[in-house]
Backbone bond lengths (Angstrom), bond angles and torsions (degrees), N, CA, C in turn:
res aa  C-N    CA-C-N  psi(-1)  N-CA   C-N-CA  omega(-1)  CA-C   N-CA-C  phi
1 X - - - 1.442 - - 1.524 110.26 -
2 X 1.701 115.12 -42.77 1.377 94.83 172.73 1.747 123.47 -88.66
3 X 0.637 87.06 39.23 1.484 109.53 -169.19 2.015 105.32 -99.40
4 X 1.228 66.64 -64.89 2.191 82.75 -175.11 1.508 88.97 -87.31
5 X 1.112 135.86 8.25 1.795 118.56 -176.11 1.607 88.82 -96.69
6 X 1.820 128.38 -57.49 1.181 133.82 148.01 1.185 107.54 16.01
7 X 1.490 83.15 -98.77 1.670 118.73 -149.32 1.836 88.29 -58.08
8 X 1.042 136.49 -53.02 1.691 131.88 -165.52 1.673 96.70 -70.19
9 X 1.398 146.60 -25.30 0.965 153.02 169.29 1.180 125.01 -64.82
10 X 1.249 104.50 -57.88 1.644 128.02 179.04 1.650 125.65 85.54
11 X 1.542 97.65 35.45 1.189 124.73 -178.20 1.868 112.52 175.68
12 X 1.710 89.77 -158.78 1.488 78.08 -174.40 1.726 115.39 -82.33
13 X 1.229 141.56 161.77 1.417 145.86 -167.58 1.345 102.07 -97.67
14 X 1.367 123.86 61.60 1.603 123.06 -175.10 1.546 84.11 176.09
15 X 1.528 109.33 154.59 1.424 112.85 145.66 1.433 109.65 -113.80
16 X 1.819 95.60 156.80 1.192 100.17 -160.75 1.580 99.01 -123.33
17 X 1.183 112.56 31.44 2.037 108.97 168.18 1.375 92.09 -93.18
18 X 1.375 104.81 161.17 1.096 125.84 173.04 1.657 112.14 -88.88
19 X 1.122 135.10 121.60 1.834 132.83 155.02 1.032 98.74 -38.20
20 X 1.531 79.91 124.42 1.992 111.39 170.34 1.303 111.78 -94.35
21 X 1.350 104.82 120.74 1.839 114.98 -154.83 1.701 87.27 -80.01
22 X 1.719 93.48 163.26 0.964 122.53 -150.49 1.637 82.92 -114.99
23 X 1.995 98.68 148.13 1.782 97.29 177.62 1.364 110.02 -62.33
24 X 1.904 114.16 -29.83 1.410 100.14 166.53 1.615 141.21 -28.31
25 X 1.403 90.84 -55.15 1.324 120.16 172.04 1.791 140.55 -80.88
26 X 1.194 98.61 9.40 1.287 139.42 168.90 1.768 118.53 -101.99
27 X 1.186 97.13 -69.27 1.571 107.87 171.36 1.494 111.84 -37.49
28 X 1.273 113.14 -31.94 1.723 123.00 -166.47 1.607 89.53 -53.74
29 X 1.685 112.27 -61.76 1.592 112.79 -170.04 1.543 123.00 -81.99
30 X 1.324 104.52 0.20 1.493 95.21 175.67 1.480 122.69 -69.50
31 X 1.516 111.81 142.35 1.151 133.25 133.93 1.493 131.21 15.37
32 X 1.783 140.74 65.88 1.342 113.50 170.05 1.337 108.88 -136.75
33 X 1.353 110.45 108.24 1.398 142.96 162.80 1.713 108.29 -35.34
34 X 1.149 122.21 121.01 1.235 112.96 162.49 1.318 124.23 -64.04
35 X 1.424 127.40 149.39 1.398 119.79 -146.16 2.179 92.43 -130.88
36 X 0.883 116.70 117.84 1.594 124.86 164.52 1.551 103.11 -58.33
37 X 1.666 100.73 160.56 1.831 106.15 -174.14 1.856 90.01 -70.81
38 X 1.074 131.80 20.23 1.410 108.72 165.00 1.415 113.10 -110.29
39 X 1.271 99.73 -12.11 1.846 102.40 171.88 1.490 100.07 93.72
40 X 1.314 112.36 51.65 1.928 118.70 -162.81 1.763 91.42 -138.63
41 X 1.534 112.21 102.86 1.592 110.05 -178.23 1.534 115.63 -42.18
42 X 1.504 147.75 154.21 1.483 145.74 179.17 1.492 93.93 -112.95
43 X 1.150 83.14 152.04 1.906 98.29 -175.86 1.777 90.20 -91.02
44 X 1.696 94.12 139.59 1.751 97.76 174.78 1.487 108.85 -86.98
């Protein structure tokens, strides 16, 4: 089957890039420092 899926395709029957993340999906892991009323990050 993957054989004739190929060959009727004319390559492989899947893609193989990876999804290019979204800033949505980025933002999830960022970085936020708690910030003092002077706007100076606090060490956790």
């Amino acid at each position: 089957m993957f054989l004739a899926k190929s060959i009727e395709v004319g390559g492989l029957p899947f893609d193989m890039r990876p999804k290019t993340p979204t800033f949505d999906g980025l933002e999830r892991y960022a970085y936020r420092p708690t910030m003092d009323s002077n706007g100076v990050a606090q060490q956790v």
